[in-house]
C-alpha positions in Angstrom: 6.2 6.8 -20.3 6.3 7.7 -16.4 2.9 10.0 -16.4 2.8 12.5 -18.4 6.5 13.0 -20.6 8.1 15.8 -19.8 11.1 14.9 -21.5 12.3 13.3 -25.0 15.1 11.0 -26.3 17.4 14.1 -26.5 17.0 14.2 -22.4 17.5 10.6 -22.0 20.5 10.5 -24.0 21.9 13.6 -22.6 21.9 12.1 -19.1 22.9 8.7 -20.2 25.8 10.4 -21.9 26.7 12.0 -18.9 26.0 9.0 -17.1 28.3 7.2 -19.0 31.2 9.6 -18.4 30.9 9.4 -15.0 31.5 5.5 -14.9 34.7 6.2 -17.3 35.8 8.7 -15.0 35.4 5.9 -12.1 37.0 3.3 -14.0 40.6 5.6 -14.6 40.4 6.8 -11.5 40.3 3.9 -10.7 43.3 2.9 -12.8 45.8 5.7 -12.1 45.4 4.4 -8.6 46.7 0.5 -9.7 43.4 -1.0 -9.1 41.3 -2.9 -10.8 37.6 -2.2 -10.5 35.3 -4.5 -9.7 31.9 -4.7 -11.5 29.0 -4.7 -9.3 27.1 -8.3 -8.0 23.9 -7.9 -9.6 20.2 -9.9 -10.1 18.8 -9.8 -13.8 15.8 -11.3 -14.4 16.0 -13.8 -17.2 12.8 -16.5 -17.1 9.6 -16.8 -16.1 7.3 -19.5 -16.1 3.5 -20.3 -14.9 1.4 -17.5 -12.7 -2.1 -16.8 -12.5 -3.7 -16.4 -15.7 -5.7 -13.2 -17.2 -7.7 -13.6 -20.5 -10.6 -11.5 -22.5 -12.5 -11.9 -25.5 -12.4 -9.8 -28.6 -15.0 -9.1 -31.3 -12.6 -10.2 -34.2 -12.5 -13.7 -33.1 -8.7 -13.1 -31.3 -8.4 -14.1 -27.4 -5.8 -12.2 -25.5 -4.4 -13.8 -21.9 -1.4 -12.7 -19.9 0.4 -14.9 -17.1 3.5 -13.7 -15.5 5.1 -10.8 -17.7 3.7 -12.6 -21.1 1.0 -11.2 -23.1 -0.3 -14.0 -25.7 -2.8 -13.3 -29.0 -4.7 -16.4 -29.8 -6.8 -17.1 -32.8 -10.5 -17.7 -31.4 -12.0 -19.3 -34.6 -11.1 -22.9 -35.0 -11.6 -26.0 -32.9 -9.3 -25.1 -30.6 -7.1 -21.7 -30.0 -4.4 -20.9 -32.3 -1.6 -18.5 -30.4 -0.6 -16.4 -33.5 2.1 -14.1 -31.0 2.9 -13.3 -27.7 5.1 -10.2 -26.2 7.0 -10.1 -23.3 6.2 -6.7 -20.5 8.2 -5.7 -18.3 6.2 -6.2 -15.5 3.6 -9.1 -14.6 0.1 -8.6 -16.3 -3.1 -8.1 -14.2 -5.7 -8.0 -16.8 -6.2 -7.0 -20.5 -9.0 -5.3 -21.6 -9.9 -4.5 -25.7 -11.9 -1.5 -26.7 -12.0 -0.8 -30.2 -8.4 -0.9 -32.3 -6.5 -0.9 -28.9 -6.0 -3.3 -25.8 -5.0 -1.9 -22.5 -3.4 -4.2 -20.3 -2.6 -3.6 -16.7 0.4 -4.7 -14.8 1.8 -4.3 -11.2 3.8 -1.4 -12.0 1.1 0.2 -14.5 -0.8 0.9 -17.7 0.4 -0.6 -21.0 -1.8 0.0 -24.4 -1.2 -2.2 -27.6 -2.1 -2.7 -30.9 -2.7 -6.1 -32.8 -0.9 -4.9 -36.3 -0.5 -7.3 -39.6 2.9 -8.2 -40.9 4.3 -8.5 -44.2 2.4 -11.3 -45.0 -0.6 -10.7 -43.1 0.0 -12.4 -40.2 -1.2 -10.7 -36.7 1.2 -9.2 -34.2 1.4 -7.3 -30.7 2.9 -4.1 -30.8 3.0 -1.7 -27.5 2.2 1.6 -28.6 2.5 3.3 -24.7 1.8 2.9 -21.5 1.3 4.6 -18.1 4.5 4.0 -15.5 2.8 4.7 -11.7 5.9 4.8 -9.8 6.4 3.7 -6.5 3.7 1.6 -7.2 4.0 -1.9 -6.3 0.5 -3.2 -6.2 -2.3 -4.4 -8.7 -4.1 -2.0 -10.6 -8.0 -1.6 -11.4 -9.1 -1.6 -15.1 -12.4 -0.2 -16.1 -12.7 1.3 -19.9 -15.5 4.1 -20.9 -15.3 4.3 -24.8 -11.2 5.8 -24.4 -11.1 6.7 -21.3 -8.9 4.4 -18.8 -10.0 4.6 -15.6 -6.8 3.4 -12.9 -7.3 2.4 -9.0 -4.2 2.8 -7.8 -2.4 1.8 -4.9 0.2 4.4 -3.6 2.8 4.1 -1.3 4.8 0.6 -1.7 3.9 -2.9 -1.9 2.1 -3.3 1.8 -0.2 -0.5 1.4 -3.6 -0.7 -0.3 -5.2 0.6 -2.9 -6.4 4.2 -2.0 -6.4 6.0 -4.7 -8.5 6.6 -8.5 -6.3 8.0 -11.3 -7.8 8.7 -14.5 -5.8 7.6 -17.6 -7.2 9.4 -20.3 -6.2 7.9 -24.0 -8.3 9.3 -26.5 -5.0 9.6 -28.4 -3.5 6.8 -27.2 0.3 7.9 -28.0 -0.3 10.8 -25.9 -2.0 10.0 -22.4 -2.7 12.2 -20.1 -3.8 12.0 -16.6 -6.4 13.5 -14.4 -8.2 13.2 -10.7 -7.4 12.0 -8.5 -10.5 10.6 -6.2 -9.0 9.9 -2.4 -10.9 9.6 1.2 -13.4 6.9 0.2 -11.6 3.7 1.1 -9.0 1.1 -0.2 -10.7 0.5 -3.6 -11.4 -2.7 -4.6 -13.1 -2.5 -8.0 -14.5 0.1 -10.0 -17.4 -0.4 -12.6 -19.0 2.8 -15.3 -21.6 2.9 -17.6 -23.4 5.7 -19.5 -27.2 7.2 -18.9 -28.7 10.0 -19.9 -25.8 11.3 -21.7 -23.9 10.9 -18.6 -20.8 8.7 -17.7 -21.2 7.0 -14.4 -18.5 5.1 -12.3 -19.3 3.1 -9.1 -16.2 2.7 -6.6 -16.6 -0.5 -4.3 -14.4 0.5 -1.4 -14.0 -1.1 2.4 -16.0 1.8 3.0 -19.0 1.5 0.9 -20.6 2.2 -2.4 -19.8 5.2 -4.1 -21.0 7.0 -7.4 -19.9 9.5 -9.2 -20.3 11.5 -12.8 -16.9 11.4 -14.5 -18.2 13.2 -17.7 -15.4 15.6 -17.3 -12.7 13.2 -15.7 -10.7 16.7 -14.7 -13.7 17.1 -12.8 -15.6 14.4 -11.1 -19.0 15.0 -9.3 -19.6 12.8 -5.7 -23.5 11.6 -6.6 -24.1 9.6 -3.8 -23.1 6.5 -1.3 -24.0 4.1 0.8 -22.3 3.2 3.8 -21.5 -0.9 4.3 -19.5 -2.3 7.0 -17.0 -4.5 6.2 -17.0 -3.0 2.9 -17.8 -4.3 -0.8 -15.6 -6.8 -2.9 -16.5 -6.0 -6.5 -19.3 -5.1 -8.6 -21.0 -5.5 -12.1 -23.4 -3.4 -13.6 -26.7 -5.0 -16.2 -28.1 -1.9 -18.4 -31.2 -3.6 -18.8 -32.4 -4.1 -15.0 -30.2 -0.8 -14.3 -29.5 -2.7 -11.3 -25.7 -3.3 -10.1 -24.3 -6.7 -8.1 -21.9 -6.6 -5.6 -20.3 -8.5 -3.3 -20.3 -7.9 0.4 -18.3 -9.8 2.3 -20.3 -12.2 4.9 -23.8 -11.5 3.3 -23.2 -12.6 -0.4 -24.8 -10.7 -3.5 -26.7 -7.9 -3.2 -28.2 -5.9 -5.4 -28.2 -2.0 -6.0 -30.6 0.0 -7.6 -29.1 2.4 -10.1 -31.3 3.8 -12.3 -31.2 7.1 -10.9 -26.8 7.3 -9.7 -27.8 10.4 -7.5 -30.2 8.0 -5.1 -29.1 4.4 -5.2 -29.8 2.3 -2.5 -30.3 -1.6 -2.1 -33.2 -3.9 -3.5 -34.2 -7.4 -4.2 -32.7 -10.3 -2.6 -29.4 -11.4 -1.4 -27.9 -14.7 -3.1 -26.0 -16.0 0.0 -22.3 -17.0 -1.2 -20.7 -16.2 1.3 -17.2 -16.6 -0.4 -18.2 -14.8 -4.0 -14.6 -13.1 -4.8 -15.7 -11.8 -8.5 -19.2 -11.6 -10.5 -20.1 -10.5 -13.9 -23.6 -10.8 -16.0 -24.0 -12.4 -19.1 -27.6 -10.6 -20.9 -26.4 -12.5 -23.9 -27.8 -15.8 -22.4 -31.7 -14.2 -22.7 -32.1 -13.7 -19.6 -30.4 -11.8 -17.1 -28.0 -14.2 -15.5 -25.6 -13.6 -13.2 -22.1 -15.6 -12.9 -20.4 -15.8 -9.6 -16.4 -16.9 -8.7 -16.9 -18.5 -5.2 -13.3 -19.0 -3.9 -11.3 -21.7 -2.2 -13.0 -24.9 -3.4 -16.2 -23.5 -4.6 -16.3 -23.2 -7.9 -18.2 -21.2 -9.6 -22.4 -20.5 -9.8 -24.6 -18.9 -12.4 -28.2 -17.0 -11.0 -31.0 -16.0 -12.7 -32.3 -12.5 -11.6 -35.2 -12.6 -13.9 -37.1 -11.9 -10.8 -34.5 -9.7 -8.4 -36.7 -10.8 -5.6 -35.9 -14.6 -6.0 -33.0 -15.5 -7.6 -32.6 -19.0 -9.3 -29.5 -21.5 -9.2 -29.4 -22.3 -12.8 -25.6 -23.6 -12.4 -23.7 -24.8 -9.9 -19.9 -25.8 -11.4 -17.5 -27.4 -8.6 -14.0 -26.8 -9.1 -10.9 -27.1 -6.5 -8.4 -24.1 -5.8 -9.1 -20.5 -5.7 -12.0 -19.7 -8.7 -11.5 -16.4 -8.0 -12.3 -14.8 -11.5 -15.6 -14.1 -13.6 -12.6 -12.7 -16.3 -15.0 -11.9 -19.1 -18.4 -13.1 -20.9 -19.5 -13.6 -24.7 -22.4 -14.6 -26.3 -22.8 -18.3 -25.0 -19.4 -18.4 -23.3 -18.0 -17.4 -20.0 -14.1 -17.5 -19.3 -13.4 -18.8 -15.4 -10.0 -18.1 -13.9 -9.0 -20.3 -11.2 -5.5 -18.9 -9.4 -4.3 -22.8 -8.9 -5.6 -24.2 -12.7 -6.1 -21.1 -15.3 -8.6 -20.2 -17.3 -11.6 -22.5 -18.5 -13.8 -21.4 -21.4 -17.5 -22.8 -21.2 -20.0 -22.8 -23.8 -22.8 -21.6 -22.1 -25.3 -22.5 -25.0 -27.8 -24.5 -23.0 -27.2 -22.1 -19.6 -27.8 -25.5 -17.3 -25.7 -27.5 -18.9 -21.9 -25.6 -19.2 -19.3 -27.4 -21.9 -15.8 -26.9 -21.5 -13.9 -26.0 -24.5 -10.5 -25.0 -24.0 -8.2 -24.7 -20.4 -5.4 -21.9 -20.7 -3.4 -23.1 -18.0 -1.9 -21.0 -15.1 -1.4 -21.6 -11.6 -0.5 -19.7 -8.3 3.2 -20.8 -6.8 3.6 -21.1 -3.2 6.6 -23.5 -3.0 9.4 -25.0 -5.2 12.3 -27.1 -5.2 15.6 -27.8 -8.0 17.4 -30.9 -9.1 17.5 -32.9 -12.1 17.9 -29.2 -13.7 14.7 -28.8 -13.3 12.5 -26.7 -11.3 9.5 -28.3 -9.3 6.7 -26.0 -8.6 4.4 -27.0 -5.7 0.7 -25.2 -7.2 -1.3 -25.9 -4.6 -4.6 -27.2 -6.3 -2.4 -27.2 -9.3 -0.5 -30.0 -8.8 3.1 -30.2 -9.2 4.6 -28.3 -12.6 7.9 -29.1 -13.6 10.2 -26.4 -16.2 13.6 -27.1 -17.3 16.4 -24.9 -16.7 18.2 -22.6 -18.0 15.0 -20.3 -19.6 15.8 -19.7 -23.2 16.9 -16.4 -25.1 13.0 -15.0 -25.3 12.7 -15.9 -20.9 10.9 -19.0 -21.2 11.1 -22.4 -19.6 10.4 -25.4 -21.7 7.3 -27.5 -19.6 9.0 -31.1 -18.1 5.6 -32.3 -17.2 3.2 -32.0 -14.3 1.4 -34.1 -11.9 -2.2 -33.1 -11.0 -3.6 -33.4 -7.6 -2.3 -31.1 -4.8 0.9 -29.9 -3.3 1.4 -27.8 -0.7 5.4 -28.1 0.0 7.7 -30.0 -2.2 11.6 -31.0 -2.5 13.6 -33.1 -4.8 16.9 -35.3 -5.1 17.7 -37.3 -8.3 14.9 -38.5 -10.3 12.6 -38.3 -7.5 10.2 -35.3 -6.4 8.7 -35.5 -2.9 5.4 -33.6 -2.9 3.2 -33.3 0.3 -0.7 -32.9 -0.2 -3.6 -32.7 1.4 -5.6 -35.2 -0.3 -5.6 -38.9 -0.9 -4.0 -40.9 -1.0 -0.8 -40.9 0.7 0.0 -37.2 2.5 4.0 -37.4 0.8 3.6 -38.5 -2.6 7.2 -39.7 -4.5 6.9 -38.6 -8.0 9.1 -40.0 -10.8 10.8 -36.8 -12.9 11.6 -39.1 -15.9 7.7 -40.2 -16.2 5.5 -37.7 -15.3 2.7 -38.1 -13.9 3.7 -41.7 -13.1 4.2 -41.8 -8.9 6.7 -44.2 -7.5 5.0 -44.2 -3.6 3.1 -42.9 -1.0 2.8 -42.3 2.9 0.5 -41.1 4.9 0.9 -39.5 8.0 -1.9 -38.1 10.5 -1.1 -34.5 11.5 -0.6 -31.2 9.7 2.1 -31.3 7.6 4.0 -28.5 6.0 7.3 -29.1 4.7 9.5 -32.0 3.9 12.9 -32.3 3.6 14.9 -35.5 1.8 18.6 -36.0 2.5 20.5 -39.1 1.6 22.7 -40.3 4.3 24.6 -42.6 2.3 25.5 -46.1 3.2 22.8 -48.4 4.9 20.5 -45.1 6.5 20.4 -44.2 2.2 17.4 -41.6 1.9 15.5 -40.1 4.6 12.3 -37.5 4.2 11.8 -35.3 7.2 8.2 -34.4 7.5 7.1 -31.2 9.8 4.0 -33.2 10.9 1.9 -30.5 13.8 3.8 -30.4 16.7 6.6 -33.4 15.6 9.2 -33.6 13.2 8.5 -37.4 11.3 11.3 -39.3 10.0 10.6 -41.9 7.4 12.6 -44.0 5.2 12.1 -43.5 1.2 15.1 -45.8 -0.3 12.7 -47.5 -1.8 9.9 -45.2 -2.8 7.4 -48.4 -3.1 7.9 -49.2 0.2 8.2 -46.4 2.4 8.4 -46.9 6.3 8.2 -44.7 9.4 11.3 -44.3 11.3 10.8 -41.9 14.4 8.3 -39.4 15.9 9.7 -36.1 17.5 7.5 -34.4 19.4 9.1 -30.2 20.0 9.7 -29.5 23.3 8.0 -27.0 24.8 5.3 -27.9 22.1 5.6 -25.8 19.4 4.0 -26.1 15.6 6.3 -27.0 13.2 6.8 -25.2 10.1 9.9 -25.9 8.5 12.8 -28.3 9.0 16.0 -28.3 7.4 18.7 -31.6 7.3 22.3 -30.8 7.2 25.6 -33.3 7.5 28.3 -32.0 9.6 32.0 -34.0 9.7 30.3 -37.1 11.0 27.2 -35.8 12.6 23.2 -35.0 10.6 21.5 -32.3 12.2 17.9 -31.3 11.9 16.8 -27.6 11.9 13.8 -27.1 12.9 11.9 -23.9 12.3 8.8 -23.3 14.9 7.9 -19.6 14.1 7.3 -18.3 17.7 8.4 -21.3 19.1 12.0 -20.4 18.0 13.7 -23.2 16.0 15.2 -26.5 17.7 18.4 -28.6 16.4 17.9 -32.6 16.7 20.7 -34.7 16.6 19.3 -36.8 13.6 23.0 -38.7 12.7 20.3 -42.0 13.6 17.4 -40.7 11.5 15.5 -43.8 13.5 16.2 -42.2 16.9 16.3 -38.3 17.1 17.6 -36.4 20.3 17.2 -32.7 21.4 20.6 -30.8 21.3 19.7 -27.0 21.5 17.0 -24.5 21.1 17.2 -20.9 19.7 14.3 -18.3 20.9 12.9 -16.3 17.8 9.7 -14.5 17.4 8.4 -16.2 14.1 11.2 -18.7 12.7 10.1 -20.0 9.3 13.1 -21.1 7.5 16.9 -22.0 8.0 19.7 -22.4 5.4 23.1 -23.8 6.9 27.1 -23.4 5.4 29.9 -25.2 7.4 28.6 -24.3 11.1 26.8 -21.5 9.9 23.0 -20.7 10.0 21.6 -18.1 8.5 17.5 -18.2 9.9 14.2 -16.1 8.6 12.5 -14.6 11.1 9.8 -12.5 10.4 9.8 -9.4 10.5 12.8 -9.8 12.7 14.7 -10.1 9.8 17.3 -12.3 8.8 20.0 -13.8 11.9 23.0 -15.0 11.5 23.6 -17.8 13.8 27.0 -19.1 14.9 26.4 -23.0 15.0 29.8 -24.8 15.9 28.3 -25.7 19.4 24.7 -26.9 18.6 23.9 -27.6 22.5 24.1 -22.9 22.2 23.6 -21.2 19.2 25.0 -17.9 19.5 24.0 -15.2 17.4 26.4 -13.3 15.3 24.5 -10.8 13.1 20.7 -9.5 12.3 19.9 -7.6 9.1 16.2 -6.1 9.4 14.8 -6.8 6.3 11.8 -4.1 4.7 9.2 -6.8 4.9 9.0 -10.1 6.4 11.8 -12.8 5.9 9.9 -16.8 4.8 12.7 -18.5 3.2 16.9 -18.1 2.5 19.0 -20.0 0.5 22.7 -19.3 1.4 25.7 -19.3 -1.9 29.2 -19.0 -0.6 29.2 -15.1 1.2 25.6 -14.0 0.2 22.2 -15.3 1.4 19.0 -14.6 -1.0 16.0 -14.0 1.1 12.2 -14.1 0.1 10.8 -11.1 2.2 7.3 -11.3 1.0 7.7 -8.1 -0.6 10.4 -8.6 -2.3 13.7 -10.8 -3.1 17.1 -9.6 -0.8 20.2 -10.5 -1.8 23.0 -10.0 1.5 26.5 -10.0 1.9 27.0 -11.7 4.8 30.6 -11.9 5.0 30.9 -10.1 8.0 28.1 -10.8 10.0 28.4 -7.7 12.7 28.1 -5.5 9.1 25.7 -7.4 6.8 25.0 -5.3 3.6 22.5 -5.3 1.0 23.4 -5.8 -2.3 20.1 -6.2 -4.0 16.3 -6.1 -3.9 13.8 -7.1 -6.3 10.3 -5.4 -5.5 7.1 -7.9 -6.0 3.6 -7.2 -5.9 2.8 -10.8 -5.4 4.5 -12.2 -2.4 8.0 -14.0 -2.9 7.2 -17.2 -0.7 10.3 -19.4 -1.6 13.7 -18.9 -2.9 16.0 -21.8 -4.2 19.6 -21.9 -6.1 20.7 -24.0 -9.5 24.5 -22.5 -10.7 24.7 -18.8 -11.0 20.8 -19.0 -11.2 18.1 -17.6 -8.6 14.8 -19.1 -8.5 11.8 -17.6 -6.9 8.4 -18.7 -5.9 6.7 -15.8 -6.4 3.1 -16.5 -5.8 0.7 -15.3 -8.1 3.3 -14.3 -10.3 4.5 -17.9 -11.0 8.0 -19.2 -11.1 10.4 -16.4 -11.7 14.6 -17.0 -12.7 17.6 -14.5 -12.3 20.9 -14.8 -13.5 23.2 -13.4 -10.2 27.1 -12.5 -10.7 29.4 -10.2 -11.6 29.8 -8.3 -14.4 26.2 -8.7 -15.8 25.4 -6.7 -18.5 22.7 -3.7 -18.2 19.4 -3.3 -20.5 19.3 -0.5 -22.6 17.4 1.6 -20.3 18.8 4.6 -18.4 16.8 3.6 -15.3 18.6 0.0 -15.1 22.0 2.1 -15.6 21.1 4.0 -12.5 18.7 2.0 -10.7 20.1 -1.5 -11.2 18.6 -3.9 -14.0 14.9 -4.8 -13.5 14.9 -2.0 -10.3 16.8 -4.0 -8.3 18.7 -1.5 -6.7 22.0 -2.6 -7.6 22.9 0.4 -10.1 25.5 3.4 -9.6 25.8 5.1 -6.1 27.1 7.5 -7.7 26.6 10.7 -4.6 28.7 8.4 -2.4 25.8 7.9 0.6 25.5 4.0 0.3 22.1 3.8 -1.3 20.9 3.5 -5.0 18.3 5.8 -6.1 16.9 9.2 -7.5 19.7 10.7 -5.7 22.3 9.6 -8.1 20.4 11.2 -11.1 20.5 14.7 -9.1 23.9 13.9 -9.2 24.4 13.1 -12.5 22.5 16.8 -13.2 24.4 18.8 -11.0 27.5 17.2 -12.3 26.2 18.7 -16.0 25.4 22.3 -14.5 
């Protein structure tokens, strides 16, 4: 449902119908003329794997949790969880909140409501019953729940732009939603948090403005009751009925506290707990007391506060954890749910407050880098170790788990049975990893600067395997033939000094090059034929090089928001540029496949045709609304790193066959732009369903 339906199946099949003429009016036009049409080169999503991971609690002992576009229903009342089902969205799930009969689960393109039904036999099942489409928008979306009513923060305007918007979702008949509001001018909303008092609904909007309240009794109508003004804004908030007091976050200062017994005259009180990286908070009145739980970020863990007296707040708990803890996701009596972006969710039994229990981990993790080989694909998680799928995905879209290493990885490639991971910790900064034995580690290295990529290439004969290492302002070389005994080789410093980010190895006839990417410091070619004694050939001024992938004598370089260059290589001493296609966002990564280069532009994944390099087109684009950071290639297979939205897999080719939907016969499967241009102007879009119309009138 996109908003509120205007239109029924009759419509949709009237214009597919139509549509469908129109491509057999194509095709035998096509055919009188003696040619032979070609299907268009398309991206279909067909596999996901990993992601950050949602989760709440239910009252009938079930857990829901979502990671990536996968919705799973476990059975709470054993030893451990049971998962009785799980449903694939079309879209990656942000969190999943239950009220009543119904669970509303938001994802980056929306609202979707469920049902958990029975089968035949009794068994429970996820069933979608509707859902809220917010189109043309690309970014996460705010839950908060009062008794049926939805309430949506919206981000409006594409995948860059914040939130700035409050739509109301209203689904006291869930199979019917309508929509009401909206709220603008107060900010980019970053959480939203309602209550009821004195037979009025209350919703508090924590925005980079401020505090704001307001009556939404009559969502049609809400009533502005009062604000406070807060530089730098406010993160999140929670709300405790008993103290009427609501928690928020404000960056810098820590946890402060709002009193909110009267919504019309709030204004600050107590004491501030000073953690100064809180990202989420939530209360747990359950415990006896009021306590207070606190997500603390990037190698904090995560903190629980007594407020008992709101002018002295007690540590009762103070839980280390590495990664991003970046979640309070929900609380129960005696149990809090922690979501970490790098390790998933952790349930504790909270039973004796000072003392949390683990019970259960539902694993997840946040996806910066990955490399392929071994048909596998090696995901580089950060404080989540390295997590290894096999590929192809199966029929349902999922990849079968080949193991993991814990630790940290922060860049990553593989050749063989070996995966070379770089971390941050000890010991050994490249760690060789043996794919047939995880978690077993064949060697370490250490080397002292800041590294960021590595890059393995077997030379063959008696140089055998070499890892390049971006190492601060040098490019190491270092021999791992032998993985147990790994030794250094060279030391290039970039001249003029420049930090490296990325380096890519190539073999050319008889000559190894090394390709290395400086962001403003352009990118540099080393003459690495004698991996033991590199020498400067040629430089090539860019404004923020990141990443090169190399065919024949051809480069094809990410720049930024410069786009992606097509560099002429043949001569390495000058690098001449050939072509520059200005990609919508900013181009990280390319992998290059005979005539077409897939780029991760942040934003999005761009696939070009850059067979002519003075006319590069675009021939498709995958939106994201978590940040495609790396891009790799296995077959007729494309394999993203897609941040917090995990490892994602597209089939690419000719020929592909469309979903059943009338928006991927028009738009391009998935909304990857690669549908009909049917109007003749060279883009894919709304315009070719006018079209379609006026074809009809």
């Amino acid at each position: 449902m996109r908003g509120q339906s205007t239109g029924g199946k009759g419509d949709d099949m009237r214009i597919l119908c139509a549509m469908w003429l129109q491509v057999i009016a194509v095709t035998v036009g096509a055919a009188q003329l003696g040619l032979a049409p070609l299907p268009p080169v398309r991206l279909r999503e067909v596999g996901q794997a990993g992601g950050e991971r949602v989760f709440t609690f239910h009252n009938d002992g079930f857990v829901f949790t979502g990671q990536g576009k996968t919705l799973e229903l476990w059975d709470d009342t054993g030893p451990e969880p049971e998962r009785l089902d799980q449903i694939r969205l079309s879209h990656r799930v942000l969190s999943v909140s239950a009220s009543g009969d119904f669970l509303y689960v938001t994802t980056t393109n929306g609202l979707a409501i469920l049902v958990v039904d029975e089968g035949d036999f009794g068994e429970p099942y996820l069933e979608v019953v509707s859902g809220y489409e917010a189109l043309g928008i690309r970014t996460s979306i705010l839950l908060s729940t009062i008794q049926h009513r939805v309430l949506m923060a919206l981000g409006r305007g594409g995948i860059t732009l914040p939130f700035n918007q409050i739509d109301f979702v209203i689904a006291d008949n869930p199979l019917t939603l309508e929509v009401a509001g909206p709220i603008t001018g107060i900010g980019v909303i970053n959480d939203l948090e309602s209550w009821t008092i004195g037979g009025q609904t209350i919703m508090a909007a924590m925005t980079s403005q401020g505090l704001y309240t307001y009556d939404v009794s009559d969502v049609a109508t809400p009533v502005p009751l009062d604000s406070i003004p807060v530089l730098g804004g406010l993160l999140a908030g929670a709300h405790s009925p008993p103290l009427e007091l609501l928690a928020v976050i404000q960056p810098g200062v820590g946890i402060r506290q709002v009193d909110v017994s009267d919504p019309a005259d709030i204004d600050f009180t107590g004491t501030a707990i000073p953690l100064f990286g809180s990202q989420d908070i939530d209360w747990a009145e359950s415990l006896g007391l009021p306590y207070l739980y606190s997500a603390n970020g990037f190698n904090q863990g995560w903190t629980l506060h007594s407020l008992a007296n709101p002018d002295s707040p007690e540590l009762i708990v103070q839980s280390p954890q590495v990664g991003i803890t970046a979640r309070i996701i929900d609380t129960a009596p005696n149990r809090v749910s922690v979501g970490n972006r790098d390790l998933g969710v952790t349930v504790f039994d909270m039973t004796v407050p000072a003392s949390p229990s683990p019970e259960f981990v539902f694993r997840g993790f946040n996806t910066p880098r990955l490399a392929i080989g071994w048909d596998r694909v090696y995901a580089s998680a950060y404080s989540g170790g390295v997590q290894a799928y096999h590929l192809p995905p199966d029929a349902e879209g999922q990849l079968a788990p080949a193991g993991m290493w814990p630790g940290s990885s922060q860049a990553i490639d593989a050749l063989g049975m070996f995966v070379y991971s770089l971390t941050s910790t000890a010991p050994g900064s490249l760690q060789v990893l043996d794919a047939s034995n995880p978690p077993a580690q064949a060697g370490a290295f250490n080397t002292p600067g800041f590294r960021l990529d590595v890059d393995i290439l077997d030379h063959g004969g008696a140089i055998g395997r070499v890892g390049y290492i971006t190492d601060g302002n040098a490019i190491r070389t270092v021999d791992v033939d032998d993985p147990a005994n790994i030794t250094p080789l060279d030391t290039f410093t970039l001249s003029p000094p420049s930090f490296a980010l990325n380096s890519t190895v190539a073999q050319q006839l008889s000559l190894t090059h090394a390709y290395v990417c400086a962001g403003p410091g352009g990118m540099q070619i080393l003459n690495a034929t004698d991996p033991a004694d590199l020498t400067p050939l040629g430089t090539f001024p860019s404004t923020a090089a990141t990443d090169i992938a190399i065919k024949d004598t051809w480069g094809f370089l990410a720049d930024g928001i410069s786009g992606v260059r097509v560099l002429d290589l043949a001569d390495p001493m000058m690098p001449v540029q050939e072509g520059v296609y200005d990609t919508p966002d900013s181009a990280r990564a390319v992998s290059v496949s005979g005539e077409f280069v897939f780029v991760a532009d942040t934003s999005s994944l761009i696939v070009l045709n850059v067979s002519n390099p003075q006319a590069i087109q675009l021939v498709s684009q995958v939106p994201s609304a978590d940040g495609v950071e790396d891009v790799d290639l296995w077959n007729d297979f494309v394999v993203i790193a897609d941040g917090r939205g995990g490892v994602r897999v597209f089939e690419f080719g000719r020929g592909l066959e469309f979903d059943a939907d009338i928006g991927d016969l028009l738009l391009g499967t998935n909304g990857d732009r690669s549908g009909l241009d049917l109007n003749g102007d060279g883009r894919v879009g709304p315009a070719d369903i006018v079209t379609i119309i006026n074809e009809q009138n």
